[in-house]
Structure formats: structure tokens, C-alpha cells
N, C-alpha and C positions, 0 to 999 in steps of 0.2 A: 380695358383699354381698347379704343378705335386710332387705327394708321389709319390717316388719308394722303391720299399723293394726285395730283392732280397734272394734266397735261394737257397740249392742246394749244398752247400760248403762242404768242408771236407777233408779226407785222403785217400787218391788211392796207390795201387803202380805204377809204374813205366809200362808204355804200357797198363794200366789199362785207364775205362771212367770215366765223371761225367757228368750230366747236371746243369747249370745251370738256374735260375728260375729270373725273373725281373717281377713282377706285379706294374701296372701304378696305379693309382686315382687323383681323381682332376680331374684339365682341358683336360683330355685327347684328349679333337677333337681338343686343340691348337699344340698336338705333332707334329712334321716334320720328326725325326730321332729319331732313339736310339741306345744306343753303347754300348759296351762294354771295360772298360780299367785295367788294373791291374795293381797295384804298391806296393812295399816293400818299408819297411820302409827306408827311405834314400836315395829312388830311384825316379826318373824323371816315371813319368805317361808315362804307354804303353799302346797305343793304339792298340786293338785286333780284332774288327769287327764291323760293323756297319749296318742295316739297314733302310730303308726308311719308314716312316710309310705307306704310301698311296699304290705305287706301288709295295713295297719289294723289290728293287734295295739293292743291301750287296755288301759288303765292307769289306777286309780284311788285315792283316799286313801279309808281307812275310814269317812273322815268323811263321803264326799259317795258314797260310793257305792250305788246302789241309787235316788238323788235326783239324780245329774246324769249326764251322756249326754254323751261327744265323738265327733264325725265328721268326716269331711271329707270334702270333695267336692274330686278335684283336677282335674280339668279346669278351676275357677273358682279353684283355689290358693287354696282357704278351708277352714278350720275352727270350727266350732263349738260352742259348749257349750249345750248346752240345761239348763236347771237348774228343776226342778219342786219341790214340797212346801217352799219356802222359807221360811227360818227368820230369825230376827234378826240371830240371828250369822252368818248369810253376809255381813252387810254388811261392803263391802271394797272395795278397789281389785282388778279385774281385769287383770292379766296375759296376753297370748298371746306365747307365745316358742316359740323353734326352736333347731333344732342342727344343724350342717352336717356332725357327723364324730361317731365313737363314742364319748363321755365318761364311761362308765360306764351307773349306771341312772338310768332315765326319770326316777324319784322326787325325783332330789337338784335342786331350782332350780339348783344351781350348775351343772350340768352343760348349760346351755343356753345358745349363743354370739350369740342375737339377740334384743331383746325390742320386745316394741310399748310407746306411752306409757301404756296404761293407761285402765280405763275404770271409771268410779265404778258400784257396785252397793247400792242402800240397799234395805233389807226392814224395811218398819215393823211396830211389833205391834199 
């Protein structure tokens, strides 16, 4: 079993940052990947960025990229998303999730067998 808890959430305006925060526990040397996905209520899971545990290979949607940043640092079994030039429509529920085995690609939210509860993201204009 992987706990993720995630933190960092909150109210920006508009061109304004936030970082986000994702700390692992549990089985953490079964990790492979970790992502990041955001979704509003009513809406289809968006997938936002993704790294690799071992080597740090990332992974991003077009949407966010070039605007947001995943890292990790695993000595603290954390990841996170740094997210700059913010825009209205980021506003969402944030997501950090993991995967313990090979499911395909990074991109599909399905393919992620842990999730954190989520952590509110508003960008006012």
C-alpha cells in the first residue's frame, strides 16, 4: 500500500504561483511513477504532468507545459508541482497519484493504482 497526502492548494490570482506538495508512505520502493491530474466536479480527469521515480523522466500535457514544473525529491518521498503564469482555468481539484507496476503510459489517469484526496486550486481573474 502507497498514502499520498498532498498540499499546497489554495487561492492565487490570475498570473500569480503556487506549489504543490505530494508526500508518499507505505511501500514506497514499489513506486514507478507519479502524476499529477486535476478535475472539477463533472468533469473527465486531466492529466497534467508526470514523473518517473528512478530516473526523473517528466511528462507533460500541452496544456500546462512550459507553465508548470514536476520534481521530486526522493529522499523526502515528495513530489511536486510548481505551477506559474496561472490562469482561471486551472481552477480544479488537484490530484497526486502513483503507480506501483507498468500500466501503460504516464498520460492515461487510468493507469495510476494510488491517489491522494485532493487538494482545491482556485485562480481568480
Amino acid at each position: 500500500q502507497v498514502q499520498l497526502v498532498e498540499s499546497g492548494g489554495g487561492l492565487v490570482q490570475a498570473g500569480g504561483s503556487l506549489r504543490l506538495s505530494c508526500a508518499a508512505s507505505g511501500r514506497t520502493f514499489n513506486i514507478d511513477g507519479m502524476g499529477w491530474i486535476r478535475q472539477a466536479s463533472g468533469k473527465e480527469r486531466e492529466f497534467l504532468a508526470a514523473i518517473t521515480w528512478s530516473g526523473g523522466r517528466t511528462y507533460y500535457a500541452d496544456s500546462v507545459k512550459g507553465r508548470f514544473t514536476i520534481s521530486r525529491d526522493n529522499a523526502k518521498n515528495t513530489v511536486y508541482l510548481q505551477m506559474n503564469s496561472m490562469k482561471p482555468e486551472d481552477t480544479d481539484v488537484y490530484y497526486c497519484a502513483a503507480r506501483t507496476y507498468y500500466s501503460g503510459t504516464y498520460y492515461n489517469p487510468g493507469n495510476y493504482n494510488y491517489w491522494g484526496q485532493g487538494t482545491q486550486v482556485t485562480v481568480s481573474s
